[in-house]
N, C-alpha and C positions, 0 to 999 in steps of 0.2 A: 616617520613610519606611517603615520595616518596618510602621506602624500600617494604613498608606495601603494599602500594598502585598496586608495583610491584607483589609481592606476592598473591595479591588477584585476579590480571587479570591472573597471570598463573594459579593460582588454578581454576578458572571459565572456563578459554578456556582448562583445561582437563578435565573438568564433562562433557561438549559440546560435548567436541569430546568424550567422553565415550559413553555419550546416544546417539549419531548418531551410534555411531558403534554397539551400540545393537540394536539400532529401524533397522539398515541394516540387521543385525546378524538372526532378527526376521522377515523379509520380505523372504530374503532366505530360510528359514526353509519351510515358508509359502508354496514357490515357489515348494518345494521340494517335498513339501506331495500331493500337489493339482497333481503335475505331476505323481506320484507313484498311485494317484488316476486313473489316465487315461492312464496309463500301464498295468492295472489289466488287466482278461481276459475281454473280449466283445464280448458276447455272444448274439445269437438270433434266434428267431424260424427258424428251416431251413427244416422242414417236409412240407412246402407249399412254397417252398424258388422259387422263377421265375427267370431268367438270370439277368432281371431288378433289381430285388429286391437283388441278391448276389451282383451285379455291387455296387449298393449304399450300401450297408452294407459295404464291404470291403472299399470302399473311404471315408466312415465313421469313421472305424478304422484305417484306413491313417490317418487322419486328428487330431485324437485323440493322433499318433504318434507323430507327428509333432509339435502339442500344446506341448508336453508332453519336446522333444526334445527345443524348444524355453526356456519355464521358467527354465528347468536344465540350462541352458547356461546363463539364467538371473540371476538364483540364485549363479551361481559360480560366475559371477559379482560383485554382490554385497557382496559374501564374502571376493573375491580379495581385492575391497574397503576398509570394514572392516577391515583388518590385515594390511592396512597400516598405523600403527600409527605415528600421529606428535606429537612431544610437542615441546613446547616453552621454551626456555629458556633466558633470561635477559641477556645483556650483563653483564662481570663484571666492576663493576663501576667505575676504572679510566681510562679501554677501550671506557663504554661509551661518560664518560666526553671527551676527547682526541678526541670521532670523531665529536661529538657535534660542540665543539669549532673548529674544524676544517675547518667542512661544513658553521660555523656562522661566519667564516672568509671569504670565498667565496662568500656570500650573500647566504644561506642555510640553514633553519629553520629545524632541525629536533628532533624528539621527538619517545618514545616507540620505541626501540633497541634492535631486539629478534634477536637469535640463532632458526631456526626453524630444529631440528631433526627428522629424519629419520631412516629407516635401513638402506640403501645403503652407510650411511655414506660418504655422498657431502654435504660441505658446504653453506646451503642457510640464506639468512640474510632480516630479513624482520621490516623496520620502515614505522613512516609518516613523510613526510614534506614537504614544500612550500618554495617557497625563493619571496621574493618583488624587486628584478632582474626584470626590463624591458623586457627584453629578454628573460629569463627562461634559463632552463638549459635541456639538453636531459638527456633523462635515460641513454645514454650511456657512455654521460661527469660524472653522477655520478657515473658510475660505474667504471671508469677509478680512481677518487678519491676515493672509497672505496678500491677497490684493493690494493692500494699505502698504507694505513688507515690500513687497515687487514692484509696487507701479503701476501693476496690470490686470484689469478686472477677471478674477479665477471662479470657477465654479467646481462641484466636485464630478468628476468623469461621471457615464451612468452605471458603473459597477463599482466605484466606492463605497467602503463600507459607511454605512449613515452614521455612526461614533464613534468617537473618538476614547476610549474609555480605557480599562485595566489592561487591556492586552496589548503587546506590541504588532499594529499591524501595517502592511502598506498601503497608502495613499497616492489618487492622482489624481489633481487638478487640471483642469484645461481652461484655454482661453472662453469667454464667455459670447456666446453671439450674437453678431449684429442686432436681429433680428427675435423678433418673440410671436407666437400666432396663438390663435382661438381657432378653436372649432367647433362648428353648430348644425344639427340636420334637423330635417322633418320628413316625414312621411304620413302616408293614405295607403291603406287596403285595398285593392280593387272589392267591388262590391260585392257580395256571397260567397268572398273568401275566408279561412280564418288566419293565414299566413301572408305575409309578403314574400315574393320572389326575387325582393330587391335588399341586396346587404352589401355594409360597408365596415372600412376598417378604417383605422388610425395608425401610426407603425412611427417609433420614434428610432433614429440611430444615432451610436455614439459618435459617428463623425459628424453631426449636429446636420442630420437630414431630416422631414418629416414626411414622410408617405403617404396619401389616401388612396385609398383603393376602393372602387365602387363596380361592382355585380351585379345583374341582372340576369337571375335564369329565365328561361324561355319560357313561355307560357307563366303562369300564377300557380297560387299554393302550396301546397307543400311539396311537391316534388321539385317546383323550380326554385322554392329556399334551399334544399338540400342544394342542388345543383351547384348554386349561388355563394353558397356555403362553402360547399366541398373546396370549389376553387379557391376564395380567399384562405381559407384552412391551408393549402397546397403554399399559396402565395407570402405567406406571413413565415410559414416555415424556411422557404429559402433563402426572403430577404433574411431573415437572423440566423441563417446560415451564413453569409455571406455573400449570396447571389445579386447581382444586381436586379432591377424588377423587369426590365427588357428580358435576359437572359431567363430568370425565372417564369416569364409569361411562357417563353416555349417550350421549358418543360410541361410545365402546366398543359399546353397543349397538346406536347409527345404524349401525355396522361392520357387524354381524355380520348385521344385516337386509338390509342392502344386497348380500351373500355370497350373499344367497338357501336356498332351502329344505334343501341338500346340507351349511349348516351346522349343526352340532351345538352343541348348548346347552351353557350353563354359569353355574356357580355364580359368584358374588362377594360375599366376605365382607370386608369392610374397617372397621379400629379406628385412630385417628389420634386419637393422645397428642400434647397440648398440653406440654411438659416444663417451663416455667414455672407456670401454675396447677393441673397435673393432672387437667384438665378430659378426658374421653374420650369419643369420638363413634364410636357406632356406625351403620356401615350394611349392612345382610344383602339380597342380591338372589338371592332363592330360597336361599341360603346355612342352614345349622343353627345351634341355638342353640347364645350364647355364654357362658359362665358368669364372672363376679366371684368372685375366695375373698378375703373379709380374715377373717383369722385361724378361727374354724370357720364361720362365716356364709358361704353362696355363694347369690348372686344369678344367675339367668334371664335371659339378654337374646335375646327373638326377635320376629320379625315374621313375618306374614306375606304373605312376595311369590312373581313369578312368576322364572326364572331368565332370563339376560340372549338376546336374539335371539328372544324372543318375539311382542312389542306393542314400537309405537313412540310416543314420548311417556313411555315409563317413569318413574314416580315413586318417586325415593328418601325412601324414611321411614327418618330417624336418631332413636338413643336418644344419649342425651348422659349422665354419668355424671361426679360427679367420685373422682378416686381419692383413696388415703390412703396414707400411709406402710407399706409393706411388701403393698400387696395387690399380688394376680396376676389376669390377662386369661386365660380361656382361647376359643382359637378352636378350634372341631372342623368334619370334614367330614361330611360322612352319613354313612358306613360308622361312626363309632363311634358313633354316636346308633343306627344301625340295629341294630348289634350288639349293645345291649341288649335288643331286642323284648319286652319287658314294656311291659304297657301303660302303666305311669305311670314309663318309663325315664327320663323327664328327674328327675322327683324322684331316682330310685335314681343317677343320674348325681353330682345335685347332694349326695347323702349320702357316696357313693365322693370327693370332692373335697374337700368338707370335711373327711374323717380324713387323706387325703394331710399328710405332717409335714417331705418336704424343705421348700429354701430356695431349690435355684437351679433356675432355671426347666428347665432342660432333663432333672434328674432329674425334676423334678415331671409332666414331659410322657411322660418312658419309664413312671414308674410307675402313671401311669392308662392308657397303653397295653397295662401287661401286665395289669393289673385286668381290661381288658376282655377280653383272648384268652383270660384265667382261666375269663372266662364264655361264652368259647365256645370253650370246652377247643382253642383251639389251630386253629381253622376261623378263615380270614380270606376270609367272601362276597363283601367290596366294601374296596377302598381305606380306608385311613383315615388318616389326619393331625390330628397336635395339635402344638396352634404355642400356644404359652407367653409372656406377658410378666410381669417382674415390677417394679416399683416402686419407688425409695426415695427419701428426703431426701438431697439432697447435701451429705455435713458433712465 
């Protein structure tokens, strides 16, 4: 009976997951045709056409763009979703008996023991259980005994509940990654400011990615924080939505377009760490360049784009990089690229970063900070920010 029993929850949770994946499958089509609707021509009488009247025709068919441009980016969403199929798989039965007894030896009730599969092929492990333990147990005590259980270093997903206590709840573990990072910034005021115009985020995901995102409104103060702001605000939103940061930068920019002319531009500088293969993708939208240090060697990473609320249709060009053991990311805003003003400052950048000898990101980030006000004895023209990552093998 428990065989059966087994057999019928897995067959149930893949019909589940089938008709979600088509009722998504079918929203996107949706998305798709309504958009292709409002890409056609848009036509209108223009033999009596007045400056007023071609003014709001044309913001009209902006705005039709725009619409148009959103739902394609919702509907690649939801197809992304789609294509990522789980199933369940049952442990086999003397693995599960063996971790059973094992947890019920600890004071650990646990029950339904799936294999939950992937494409990425990482190990995730998903049951329920409760222990009658006074104290309870952390998610992270059990995943310390699972590991030892399995073979395979487990941590607890990042929406597990953090105890394990009276209630019967579920659990899931994933594979633990490669990879582990620090991050460190520092910043300057430009001078008779009382704001920066320069802000960053940090953004962790549960498919073990870490995201930095650095902003630079235009001009200083307080308007180009908000600016600054506003955007990673937008941006943080969609990544945990599900947007990828490519896709979400051009919403973010259909935004800003749409605000019209009274808004003010801004930078977007975005690195998204893969923390299993230490694959790193850059993307700079009008953003400064970013520099790699592994050990004295420092690598360049820039392009060149326009800043976001410009052009619509914007195309992000990514550099992809993979890292290694002990390197650092650094992201800068203009003000420190500026405040070198030598003509070949990126190289003299790149020489000041390769002698840098801390370890944790955040001295690494005040110390090219004061490098730089060294060179300019103490004058801070424009905002500056430097946002630091650094790297290791997780052993």
């Amino acid at each position: 009976m428990r065989k059966l029993s087994g057999e019928r929850g897995t067959e149930r949770a893949a019909l589940l997951s089938e008709y979600g994946r088509q009722k998504l499958i079918g929203y996107a089509d949706s998305f798709k045709e309504i958009a292709k609707t409002l890409e056609e021509d848009f036509e209108w009488d223009r033999t009596e056409e007045t400056r007023q009247s071609c003014l709001y025709n044309r913001r009209l068919w902006e705005n039709r763009c725009m619409l148009a441009d959103n739902l394609n980016e919702m509907a690649g969403v939801m197809a992304q979703v789609a294509a990522e199929v789980f199933s369940y798989r049952p442990f086999p039965e003397r693995k599960e008996k063996l971790v059973v007894q094992a947890l019920r030896a600890e004071g650990i009730t646990a029950k339904d023991l799936y294999y939950i599969d992937n494409t990425d092929g990482r190990v995730r492990v998903s049951l329920t259980m409760r222990t009658d333990a006074q104290r309870g147990f952390s998610a992270e005590e059990t995943a310390d005994m699972l590991s030892v259980l399995l073979e395979k270093r487990l941590v607890p997903s990042m929406n597990c509940p953090y105890m394990v206590d009276h209630c019967l709840r579920g659990y899931v573990f994933v594979e633990e990654a490669k990879y582990i990072v620090m991050t460190g910034a520092a910043r300057a005021v430009k001078e008779m400011e009382p704001k920066s115009g320069d802000n960053y985020t940090v953004l962790e995901s549960e498919k073990g990615k870490i995201t930095l995102l650095l902003s630079d409104g235009m001009g200083s103060g307080e308007k180009a924080c908000e600016d600054s702001e506003g955007v990673l605000d937008l941006m943080e939103k969609l990544i945990e939505a599900g947007y990828r940061p490519t896709a979400a930068a051009n919403l973010v920019n259909t935004a800003l377009l749409a605000r019209g002319e009274e808004q003010n531009m801004s930078t977007l500088d975005i690195c998204e760490l893969d923390l299993y293969d230490g694959v790193c993708e850059f993307t700079k939208i009008g953003a400064a360049a970013s520099f790699i240090k592994r050990d004295h060697m420092v690598e360049q990473i820039s392009t060149g784009t326009l800043p976001l609320g410009i052009f619509k249709g914007m195309e992000c060009e990514s550099i992809r990089r993979r890292l290694m053991d002990g390197d650092y990311v650094f992201l800068l805003s203009d003000g420190v690229l500026d405040a070198m003003e030598e003509s070949d400052y990126k190289e003299e950048l790149c020489e000041v970063i390769s002698n840098l000898e801390q370890e944790n990101p955040r001295e690494l980030a005040e110390a090219l900070l004061q490098s730089v006000l060294c060179r300019t004895r103490g004058h801070i023209r424009d905002d500056m920010t430097i946002l630091v990552l650094g790297m290791w093998e997780n052993r």
